[in-house]
Every structure is written in C-alpha cells, then in structure tokens.
N, C-alpha and C positions, 0 to 999 in steps of 0.2 A: 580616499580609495573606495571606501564604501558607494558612495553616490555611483562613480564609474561603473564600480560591478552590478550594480541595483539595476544601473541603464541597458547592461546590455544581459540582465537575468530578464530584467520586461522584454525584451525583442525574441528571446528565447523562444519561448510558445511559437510566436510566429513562425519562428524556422521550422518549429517541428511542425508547422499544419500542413507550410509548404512540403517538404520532403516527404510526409507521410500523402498528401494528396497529388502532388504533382512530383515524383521522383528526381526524374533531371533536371524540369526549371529549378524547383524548389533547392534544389544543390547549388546550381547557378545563382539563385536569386540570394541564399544563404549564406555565399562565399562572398557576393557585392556587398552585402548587410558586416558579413565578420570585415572585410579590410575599413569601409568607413568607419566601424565602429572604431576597429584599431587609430586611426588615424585623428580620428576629431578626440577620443576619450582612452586609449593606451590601449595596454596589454588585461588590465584587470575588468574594461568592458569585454572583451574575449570572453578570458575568462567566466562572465557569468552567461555569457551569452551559450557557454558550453553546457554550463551547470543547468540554467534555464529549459535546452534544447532538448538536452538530456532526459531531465524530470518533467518535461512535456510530454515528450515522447513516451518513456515506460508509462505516466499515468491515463494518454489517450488509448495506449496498446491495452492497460490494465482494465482497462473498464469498456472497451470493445471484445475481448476475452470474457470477459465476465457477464455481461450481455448476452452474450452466445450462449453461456452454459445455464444463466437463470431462467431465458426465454426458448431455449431451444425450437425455433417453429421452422425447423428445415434449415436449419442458422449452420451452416457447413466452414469454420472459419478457418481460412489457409494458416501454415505454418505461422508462427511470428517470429518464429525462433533471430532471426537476423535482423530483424527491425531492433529486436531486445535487444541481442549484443551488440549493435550501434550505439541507440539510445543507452546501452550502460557505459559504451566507449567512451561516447562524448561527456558524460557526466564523471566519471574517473578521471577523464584528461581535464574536465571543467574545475575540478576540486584541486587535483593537482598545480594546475595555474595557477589559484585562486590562495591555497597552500604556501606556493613558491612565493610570490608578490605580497603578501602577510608578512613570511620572513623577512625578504628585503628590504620591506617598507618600516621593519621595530628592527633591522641593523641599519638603518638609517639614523632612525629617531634614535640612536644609543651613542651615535656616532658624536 
C-alpha cells in the first residue's frame, strides 16, 4: 500500500502547479492524472495524490505570502483565502482516504 500512495503523493505537486497556474486545464489535466492513477495503482494512489496536492498547494501559497510580506516592493497579493481552503480540502479528504485504506488493509491482514 505504501508504494501505491508514495506514487501518487509524487504526482501531487504536479497537480497543484497545474491548478495553481492554469486553473481549468490544470483541473482537467488533474482529474485525467486522479482516474489513471486510480486505475493502474487503486484508491490509496488517490489518496496520496490528495495528500501531495494538498501540501503542495498550502506550501507554494505559504511561501508566495510570505515573499510578499518580507519583500514588499509594491508586492500587492490577492486574497488566497480559497486556494487555502482547497489546498486544506484536498489534503483532509487526502489523509482521510489514506486513514480509511490503513484500516481496511490491518482488517485484512487480521483476517
């Protein structure tokens, strides 16, 4: 299980550069990327691929914020507030999966 999620926490990043740079492909391109993951490597590549996307996301938003405010040279930066509550979405619903499928996978091995 581990390997599966590891695969799809690396793709992660990438979603989040897409979506933070190109909004609608990057969604699109995001949602092709989430079903083959699902497809060739289950539900627990999802999974990190949420986790990944997620903690992309708040760390590229955290340190574009934070640039703003050490360099200020007219640095005017829009709200983020809704990129954040995504980026935390995804990574809540990322751990939650990731949570679920841990369970199921040691009531298995009990079995």
């Amino acid at each position: 299980m581990m390997a599966r999620w590891a695969t799809g926490f690396i793709t992660g990043p990438l979603a989040a550069m897409a979506l933070l740079v190109l909004p609608t492909p990057g969604l699109l391109l995001s949602v092709l990327v989430a079903l083959l993951l699902v497809k060739a490597r289950g539900l627990p590549a999802l999974a990190g691929m949420l986790c990944g996307t997620g903690a992309a996301g708040l760390a590229v938003l955290a340190r574009a914020n934070a640039l703003c405010d050490i360099t200020y040279a007219g640095c005017g930066a829009p709200s983020f507030t809704a990129a954040v509550a995504i980026a935390v979405a995804l990574l809540i619903v990322g751990i939650g999966l990731t949570f679920g499928q841990y369970v199921r996978s040691r009531a298995r091995a009990s079995i």
